[in-house]
C-alpha positions in Angstrom: 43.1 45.9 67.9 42.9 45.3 64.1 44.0 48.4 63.5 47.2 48.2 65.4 47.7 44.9 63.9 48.0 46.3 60.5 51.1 48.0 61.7 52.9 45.2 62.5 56.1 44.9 60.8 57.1 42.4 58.2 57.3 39.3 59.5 60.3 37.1 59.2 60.9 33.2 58.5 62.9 32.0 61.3 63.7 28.6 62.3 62.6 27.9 66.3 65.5 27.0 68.4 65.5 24.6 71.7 67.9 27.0 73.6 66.5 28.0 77.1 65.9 31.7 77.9 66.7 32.9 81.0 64.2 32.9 84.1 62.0 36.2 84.2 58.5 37.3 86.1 55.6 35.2 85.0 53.5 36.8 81.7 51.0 39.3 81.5 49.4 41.0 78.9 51.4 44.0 79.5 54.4 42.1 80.1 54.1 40.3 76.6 53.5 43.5 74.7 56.9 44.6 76.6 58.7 41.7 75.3 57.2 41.9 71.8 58.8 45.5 71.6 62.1 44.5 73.1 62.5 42.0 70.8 62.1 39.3 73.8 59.9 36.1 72.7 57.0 34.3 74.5 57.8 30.3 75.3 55.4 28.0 74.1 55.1 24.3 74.9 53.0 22.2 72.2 51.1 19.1 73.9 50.2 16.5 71.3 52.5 18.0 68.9 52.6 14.5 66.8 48.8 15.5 65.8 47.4 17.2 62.8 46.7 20.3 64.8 50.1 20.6 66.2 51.9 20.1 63.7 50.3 22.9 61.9 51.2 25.0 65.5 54.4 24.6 64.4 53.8 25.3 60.7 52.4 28.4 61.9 55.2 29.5 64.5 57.8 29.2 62.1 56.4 32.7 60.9 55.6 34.1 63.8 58.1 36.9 65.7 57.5 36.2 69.0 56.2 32.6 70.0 58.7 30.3 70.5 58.7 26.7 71.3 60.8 25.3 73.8 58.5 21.9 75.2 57.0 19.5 72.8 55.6 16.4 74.0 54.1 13.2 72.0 53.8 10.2 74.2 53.9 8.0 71.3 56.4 9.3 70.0 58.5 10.4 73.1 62.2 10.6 72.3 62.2 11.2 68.7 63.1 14.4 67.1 60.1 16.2 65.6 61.3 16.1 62.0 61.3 12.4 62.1 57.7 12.7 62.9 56.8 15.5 60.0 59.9 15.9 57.4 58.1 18.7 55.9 58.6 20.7 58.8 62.8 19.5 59.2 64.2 23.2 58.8 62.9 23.8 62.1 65.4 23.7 65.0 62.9 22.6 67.8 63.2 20.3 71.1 63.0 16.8 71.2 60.0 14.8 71.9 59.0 13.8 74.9 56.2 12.5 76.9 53.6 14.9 78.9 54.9 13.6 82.2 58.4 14.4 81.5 57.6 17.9 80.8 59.0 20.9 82.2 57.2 23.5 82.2 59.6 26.1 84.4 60.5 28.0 81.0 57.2 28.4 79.4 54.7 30.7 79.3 52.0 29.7 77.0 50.1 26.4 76.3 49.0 25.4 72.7 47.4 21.5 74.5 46.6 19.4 71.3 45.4 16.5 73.1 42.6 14.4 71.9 39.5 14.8 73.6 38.4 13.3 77.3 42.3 13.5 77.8 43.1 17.3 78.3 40.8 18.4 81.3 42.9 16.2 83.7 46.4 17.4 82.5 45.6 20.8 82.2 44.2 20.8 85.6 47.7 19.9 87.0 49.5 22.2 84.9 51.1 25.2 86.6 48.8 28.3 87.3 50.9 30.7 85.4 50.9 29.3 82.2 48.3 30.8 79.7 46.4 28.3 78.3 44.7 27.6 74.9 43.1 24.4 74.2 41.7 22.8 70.8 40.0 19.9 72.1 36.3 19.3 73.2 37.2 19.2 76.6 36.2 23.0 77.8 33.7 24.3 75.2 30.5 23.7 76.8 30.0 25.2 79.9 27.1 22.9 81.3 29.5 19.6 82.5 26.1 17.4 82.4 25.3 18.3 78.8 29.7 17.5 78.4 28.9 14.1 80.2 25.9 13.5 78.1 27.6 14.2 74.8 30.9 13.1 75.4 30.2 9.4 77.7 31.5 10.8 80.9 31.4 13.1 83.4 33.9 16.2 83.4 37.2 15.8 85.3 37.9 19.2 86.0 34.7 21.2 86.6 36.1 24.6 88.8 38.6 24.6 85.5 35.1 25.0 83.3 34.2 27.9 85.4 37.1 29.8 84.2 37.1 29.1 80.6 36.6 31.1 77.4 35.2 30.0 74.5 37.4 31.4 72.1 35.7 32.5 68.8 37.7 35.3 68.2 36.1 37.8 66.4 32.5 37.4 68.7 34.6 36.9 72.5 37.5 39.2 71.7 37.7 40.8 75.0 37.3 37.7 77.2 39.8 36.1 75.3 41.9 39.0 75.4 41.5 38.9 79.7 41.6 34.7 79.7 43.8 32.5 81.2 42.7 29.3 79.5 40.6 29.3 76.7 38.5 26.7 74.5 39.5 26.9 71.0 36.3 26.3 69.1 35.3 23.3 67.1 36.0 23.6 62.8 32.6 23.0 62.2 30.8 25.7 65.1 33.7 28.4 63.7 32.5 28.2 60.2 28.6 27.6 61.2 28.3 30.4 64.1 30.7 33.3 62.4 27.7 33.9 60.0 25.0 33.0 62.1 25.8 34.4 65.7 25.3 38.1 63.7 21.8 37.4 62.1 20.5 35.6 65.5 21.4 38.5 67.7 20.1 40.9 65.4 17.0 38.8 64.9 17.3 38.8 61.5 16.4 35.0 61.2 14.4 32.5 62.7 14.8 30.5 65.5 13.1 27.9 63.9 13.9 25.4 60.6 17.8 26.0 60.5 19.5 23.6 58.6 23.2 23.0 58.4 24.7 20.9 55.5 28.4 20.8 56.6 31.8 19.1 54.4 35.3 18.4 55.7 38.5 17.4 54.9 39.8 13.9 56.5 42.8 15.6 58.4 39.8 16.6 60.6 39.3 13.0 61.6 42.8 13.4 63.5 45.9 11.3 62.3 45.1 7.9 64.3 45.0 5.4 62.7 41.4 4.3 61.6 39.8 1.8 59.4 36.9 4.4 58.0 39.6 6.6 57.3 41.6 4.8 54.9 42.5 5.3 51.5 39.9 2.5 50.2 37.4 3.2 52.6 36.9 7.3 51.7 38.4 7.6 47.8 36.0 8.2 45.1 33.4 9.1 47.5 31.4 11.0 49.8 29.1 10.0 53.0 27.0 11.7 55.5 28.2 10.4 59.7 27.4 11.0 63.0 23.5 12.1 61.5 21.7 13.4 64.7 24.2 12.8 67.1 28.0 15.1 66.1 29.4 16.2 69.3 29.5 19.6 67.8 25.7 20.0 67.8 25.6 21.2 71.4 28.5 23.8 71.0 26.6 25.6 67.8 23.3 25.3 69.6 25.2 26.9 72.8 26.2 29.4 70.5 23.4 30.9 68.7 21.0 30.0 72.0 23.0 32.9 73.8 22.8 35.0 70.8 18.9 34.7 70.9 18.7 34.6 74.5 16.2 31.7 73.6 16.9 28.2 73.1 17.7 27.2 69.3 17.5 23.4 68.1 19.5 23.0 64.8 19.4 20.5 62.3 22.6 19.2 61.1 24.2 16.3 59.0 28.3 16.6 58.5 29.9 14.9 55.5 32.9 13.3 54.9 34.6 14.7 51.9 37.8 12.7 49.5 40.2 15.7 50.6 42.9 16.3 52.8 42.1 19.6 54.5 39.3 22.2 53.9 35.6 22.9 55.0 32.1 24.2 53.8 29.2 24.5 55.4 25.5 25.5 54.1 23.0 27.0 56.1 19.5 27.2 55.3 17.3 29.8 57.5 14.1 31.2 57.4 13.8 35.3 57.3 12.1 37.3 59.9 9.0 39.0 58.7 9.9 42.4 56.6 13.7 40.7 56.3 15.3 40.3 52.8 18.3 38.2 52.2 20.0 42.0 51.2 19.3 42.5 55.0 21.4 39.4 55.8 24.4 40.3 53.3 24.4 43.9 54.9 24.2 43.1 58.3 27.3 40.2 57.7 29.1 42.8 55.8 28.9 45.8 58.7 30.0 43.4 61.0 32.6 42.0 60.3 34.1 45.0 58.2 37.7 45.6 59.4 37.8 41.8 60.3 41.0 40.8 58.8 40.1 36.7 59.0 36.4 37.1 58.0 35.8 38.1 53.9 32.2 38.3 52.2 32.3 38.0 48.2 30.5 40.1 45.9 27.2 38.7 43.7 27.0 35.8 43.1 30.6 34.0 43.6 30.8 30.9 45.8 33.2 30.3 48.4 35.8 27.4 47.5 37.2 25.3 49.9 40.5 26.0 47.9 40.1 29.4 48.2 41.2 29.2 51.9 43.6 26.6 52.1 46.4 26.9 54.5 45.4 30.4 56.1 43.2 31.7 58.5 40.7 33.3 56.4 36.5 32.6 56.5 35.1 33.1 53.7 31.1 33.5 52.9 28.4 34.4 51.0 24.7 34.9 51.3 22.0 33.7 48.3 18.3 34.0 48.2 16.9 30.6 47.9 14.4 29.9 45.3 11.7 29.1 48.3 10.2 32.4 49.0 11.3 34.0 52.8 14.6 31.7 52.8 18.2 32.3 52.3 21.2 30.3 52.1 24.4 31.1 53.4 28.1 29.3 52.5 31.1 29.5 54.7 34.1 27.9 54.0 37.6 27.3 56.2 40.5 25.7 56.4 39.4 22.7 59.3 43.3 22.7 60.4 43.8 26.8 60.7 41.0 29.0 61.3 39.1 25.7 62.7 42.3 24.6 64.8 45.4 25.8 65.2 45.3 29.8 63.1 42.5 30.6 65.7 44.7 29.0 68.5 47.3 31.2 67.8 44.9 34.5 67.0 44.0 33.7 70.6 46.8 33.4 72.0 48.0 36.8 70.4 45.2 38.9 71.9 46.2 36.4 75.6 49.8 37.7 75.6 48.8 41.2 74.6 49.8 41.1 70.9 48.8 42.0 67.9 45.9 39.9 66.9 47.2 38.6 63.3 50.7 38.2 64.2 52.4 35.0 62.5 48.8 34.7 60.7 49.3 36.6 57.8 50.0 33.6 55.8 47.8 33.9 51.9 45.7 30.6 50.9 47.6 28.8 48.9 46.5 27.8 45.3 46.2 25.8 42.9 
């Protein structure tokens, strides 16, 4: 797949018109990759497009050949044009706002839901059957509902729907994303914890035992309600450690690397809030396997993910930057012996909004409409 994506051709900035298509056959894989070569697009409705995730949807589609967005809803915000919402993204000719209820969904396709979380599993559960679906909440991530009910304070609203979905880590669920109808977008944190770790549990590289995470992000992953901890005052000039034992992501990296060990595996994991608008490292401390050296680790990463186009390993000794990633859809890591004698330490680093929201959405829902994989993704990381 990677390799046809290379051959894509040039992508072009276009502006996304409101303008309904006519009515064709529901989309299938086969269908899509039709349409992409007749120059046809796929019709994508954005839910929760006032959010930081869908907003960066639409940053995204404005690159991209073939999605295009025709339904847009934001309940707060219903009836208002989007660029009154985010001015930075007025060039784009896009629908107006309205509310989920109000939606019609006869001339889409595709799904991008941006809900928050404990809201999604009921809407998407009376959405039409025909729509493919990706969603970047919580809501459909781990596939035991109790452990969902126990994690999340209540009990999941739309359980035949869990049956059905994908958890949609690209590059380790490729092909049951690529044969998905709705899919979970991953969590920022699990994408940039289990992307290095998934490979060295399955190959048994590392223990089971003694993994510690150390994990920073950006506020924008904190959503865009309004909140006193969030403000200005509240986070400048300053770092601090929250929800210590007890992040609702714990349970989808332990579901993770528990089916790559085909054992269960308890992690230990504290996530920081950082003074910064977008951008996230973790560090990962493990224990090598008897006869394993940390040259083991950096090979192992590097065969597996060679041809990746989203996943890079540095060279020697350079650190991943936080900066280094910003806006695109790039991973980034590296692997260090640790001074303590049969440990390693490995840093990853994403951007929380793309390749931990909304790039991977859309790498998704490429490989769900039969696309190339990195098609309106090839955006650089912008610095300084």
């Amino acid at each position: 797949m990677l390799e046809t994506a290379r051959h894509v051709r040039p992508l072009s900035l276009r502006a996304r018109g409101s303008v309904a298509s006519s009515p064709r056959k529901l989309f299938s894989p086969k269908a899509a990759a039709a349409a992409a070569k007749s120059g046809d697009g796929v019709r994508i409705a954005v839910l929760g497009a006032s959010g930081y995730t869908g907003a960066e949807i639409v940053r995204i589609l404005a690159n991209h050949p073939q999605f295009q967005i025709k339904v847009m809803t934001a309940d707060r915000k219903a009836g208002e044009q989007f660029s009154s919402v985010f001015p930075h993204l007025t060039s784009q000719d896009l629908p107006r706002l309205v509310a989920v209820k109000d939606a019609d969904f006869s001339n889409v396709d595709a799904v991008f839901c941006c809900l928050p979380h404990g809201t999604t599993q009921e809407i998407i559960k009376g959405l039409p059957r025909h729509l493919k679906i990706v969603d970047l909440s919580a809501d459909f991530r781990l596939r035991d509902i109790n452990e969902y009910a126990e994690w999340y304070g209540h009990s999941h609203r739309a359980p035949e729907l869990q049956e059905e979905a994908v958890y949609g880590l690209t590059e380790l669920h490729r092909d049951d994303v690529r044969n998905a109808r709705l899919v979970a977008n991953p969590g920022c944190y699990p994408t940039s914890i289990q992307l290095p770790l998934v490979p060295l549990v399955k190959a048994k590289l590392i223990k089971l035992t003694n993994i510690i995470i150390d994990a920073k992000s950006g506020v924008s992953g904190a959503g865009r309600g309004a909140k006193e901890a969030n403000l200005y005052t509240e986070i400048a000039e300053g770092i601090h450690a929250y929800g210590i034992t007890s992040h609702r992501h714990v349970p989808e990296i332990e579901q993770g690397l528990t089916d790559a060990a085909e054992s269960k595996v308890t992690i230990s994991f504290t996530p920081h809030l950082m003074c910064m608008k977008r951008g996230m490292q973790s560090t990962m401390y493990v224990e090598l396997a008897s006869g394993v050296t940390t040259n083991d680790l950096y090979e192992h990463l590097k065969s597996t993910y060679e041809g990746e186009e989203f996943v890079k390993l540095l060279h020697g000794s350079s650190a991943p930057h936080t900066s280094h990633v910003a806006g695109s859809n790039y991973c980034v890591m590296n692997v260090y012996e640790d001074r303590i004698p049969g440990r390693a330490i490995i840093i990853s680093v994403i951007d929380n909004l793309v390749k931990g929201a909304s790039g991977q959405a859309v790498q998704n829902l490429n490989l769900m409409m039969g696309l190339p994989e990195n098609m309106g993704l090839q955006y650089q990381p912008l610095f300084p």
